[in-house]
N, C-alpha and C positions, 0 to 999 in steps of 0.2 A: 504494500500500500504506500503510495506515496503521499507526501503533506501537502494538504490542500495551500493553493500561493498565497489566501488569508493568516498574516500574521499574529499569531497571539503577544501579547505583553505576560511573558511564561516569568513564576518565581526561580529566584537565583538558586544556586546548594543551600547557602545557605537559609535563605528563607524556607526551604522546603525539609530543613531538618529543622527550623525553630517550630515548623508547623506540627511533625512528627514529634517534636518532644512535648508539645502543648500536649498532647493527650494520653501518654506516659502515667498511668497513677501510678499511684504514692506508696512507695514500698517494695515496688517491683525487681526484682532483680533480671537485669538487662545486658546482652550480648550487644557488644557494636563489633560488623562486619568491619573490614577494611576496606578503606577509601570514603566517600560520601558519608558513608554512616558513621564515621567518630566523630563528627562536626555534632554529634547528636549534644554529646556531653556539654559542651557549649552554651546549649540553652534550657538546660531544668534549673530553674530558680525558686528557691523557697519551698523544696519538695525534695521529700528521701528518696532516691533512686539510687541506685546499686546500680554501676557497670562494672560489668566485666569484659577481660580482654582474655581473649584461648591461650596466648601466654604463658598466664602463670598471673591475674590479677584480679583484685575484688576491691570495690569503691575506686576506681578510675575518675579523675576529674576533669577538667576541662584544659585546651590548650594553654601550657606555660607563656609568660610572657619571654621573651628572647633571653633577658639579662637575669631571668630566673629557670632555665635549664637544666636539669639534672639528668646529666649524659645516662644514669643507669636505667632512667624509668622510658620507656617505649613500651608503646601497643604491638601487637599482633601486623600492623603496619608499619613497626619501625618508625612509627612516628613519639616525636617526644610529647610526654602528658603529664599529669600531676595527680598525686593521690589525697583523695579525700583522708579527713581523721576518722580512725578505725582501718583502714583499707588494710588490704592484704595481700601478701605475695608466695608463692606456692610452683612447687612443679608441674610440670605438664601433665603428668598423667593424674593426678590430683583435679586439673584445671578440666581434662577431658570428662573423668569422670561426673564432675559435675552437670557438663552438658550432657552426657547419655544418659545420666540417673532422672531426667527429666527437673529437676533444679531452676531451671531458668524457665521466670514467667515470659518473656521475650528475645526475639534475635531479629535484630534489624541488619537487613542486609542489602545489599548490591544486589541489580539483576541486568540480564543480555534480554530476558524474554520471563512473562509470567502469565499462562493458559490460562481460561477463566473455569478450571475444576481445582486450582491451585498449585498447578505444576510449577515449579521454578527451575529456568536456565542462568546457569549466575556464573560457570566456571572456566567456560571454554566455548569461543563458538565454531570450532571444526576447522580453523585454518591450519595448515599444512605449516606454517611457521612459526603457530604459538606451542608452547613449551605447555605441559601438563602444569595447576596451580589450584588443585581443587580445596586444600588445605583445609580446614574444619566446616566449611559450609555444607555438606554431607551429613554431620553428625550434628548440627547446630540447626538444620532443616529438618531431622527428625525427631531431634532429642529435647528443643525448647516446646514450653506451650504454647504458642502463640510467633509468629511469622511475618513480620513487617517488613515489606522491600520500599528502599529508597533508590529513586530512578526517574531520567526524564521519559517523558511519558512516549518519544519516539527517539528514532537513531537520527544521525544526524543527515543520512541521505531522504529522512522524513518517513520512514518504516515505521508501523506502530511496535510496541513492545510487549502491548498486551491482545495479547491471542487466541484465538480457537485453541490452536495444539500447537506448544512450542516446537520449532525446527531445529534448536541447541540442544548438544546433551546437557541431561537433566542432572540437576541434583539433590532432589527431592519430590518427591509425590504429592500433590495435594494437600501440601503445607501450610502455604501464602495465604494468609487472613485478610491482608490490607494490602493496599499499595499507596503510595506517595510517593506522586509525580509532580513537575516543573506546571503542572493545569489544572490537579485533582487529588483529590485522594478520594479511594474508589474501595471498598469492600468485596472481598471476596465469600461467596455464598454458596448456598447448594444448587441456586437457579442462576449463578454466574456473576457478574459484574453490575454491583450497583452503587451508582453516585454517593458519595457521601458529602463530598464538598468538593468545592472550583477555585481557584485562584480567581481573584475582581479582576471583574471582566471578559471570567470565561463562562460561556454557557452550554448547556447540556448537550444541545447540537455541535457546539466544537469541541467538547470532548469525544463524542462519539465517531464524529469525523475521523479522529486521530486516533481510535479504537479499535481494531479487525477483530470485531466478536460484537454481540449485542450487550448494549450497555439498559441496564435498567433503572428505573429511578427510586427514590427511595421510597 
């Protein structure tokens, strides 16, 4: 599908991970995927939230300021972060087992493509050049309760990313509960894909436009 030459006025990463952490309650203990999704930690203000990172970390806080860096704390993306008081640090197999024992109320993650039965492609899209990187998104798609993908809502050749039947290998089954996108954030159901909210200015017909599957309202 390609994108229709109507331009949307689409939210930035960031705005679409302050929008994803608005609706975060209070107490949750939460996976952030790497890339897009640690921007999450960024924006929970005035609420207990628990991230963690597959690393080896629990209370994860938000990005360090430059001239307050501590070379030893990195995410899961090698990115530098800051730990809340209480947090924790732990080995990996410690860190897995908590994602497989079902432990985590959520795992916000990256995606390439997300089916409206909950399928997610997040790890690889089949080129002949990309190197295998499927790293804990496997076990973090079957093993949290709960499935939040953060993504713009098409590719950049204007493809939609949410679909009938994903065309990427998959790496989870009918996981994905939500999606937040750069125009929407859209729930995932047993009858498919239904609106939840738009970015201002976007309306249900240009959502669905930019959808390859039927969108339904709420």
């Amino acid at each position: 599908m390609s994108e229709p030459a109507t331009k949307l006025k689409t939210l930035t990463r960031e705005q679409m991970a302050a929008r994803l952490a608005a609706d975060i309650p209070e107490g949750w203990y939460v996976n952030l995927g790497i890339g897009a999704p640690t921007l999450v930690a960024n924006y929970v203000a005035n609420r207990e939230v628990i991230f963690h990172s597959e690393n080896g970390l629990l209370g994860v806080g938000p990005k360090p300021a430059d001239e307050n860096i501590e070379p030893w704390l990195i995410n899961a993306g090698k990115q530098y972060i800051t730990m809340m008081a209480g947090g924790s640090t732990f080995d990996s197999a410690d860190s897995f087992g908590l994602i497989r024992g079902g432990h985590l109320d959520l795992a916000v993650l990256g995606g390439y493509e997300v089916a409206e039965n909950g399928d997610l492609a997040n790890w690889s899209t089949g080129a002949n050049d990309a190197g295998p990187a499927v790293g804990g998104a496997m076990d973090l798609g079957a093993g949290a309760k709960q499935v939040w993908v953060l993504m713009d809502h098409t590719t950049k050749s204007g493809s939609s990313k949410l679909v009938e039947k994903c065309s990427y290998p998959l790496t989870a089954l009918g996981s994905v509960t939500r999606i937040y996108t750069n125009i929407a954030v859209i729930d995932v159901t047993p009858h498919g894909f239904v609106l939840r909210d738009s970015a201002p200015g976007v309306t249900f017909d240009d959502v669905q436009t930019r959808t390859s599957a039927v969108l339904h309202r709420r």
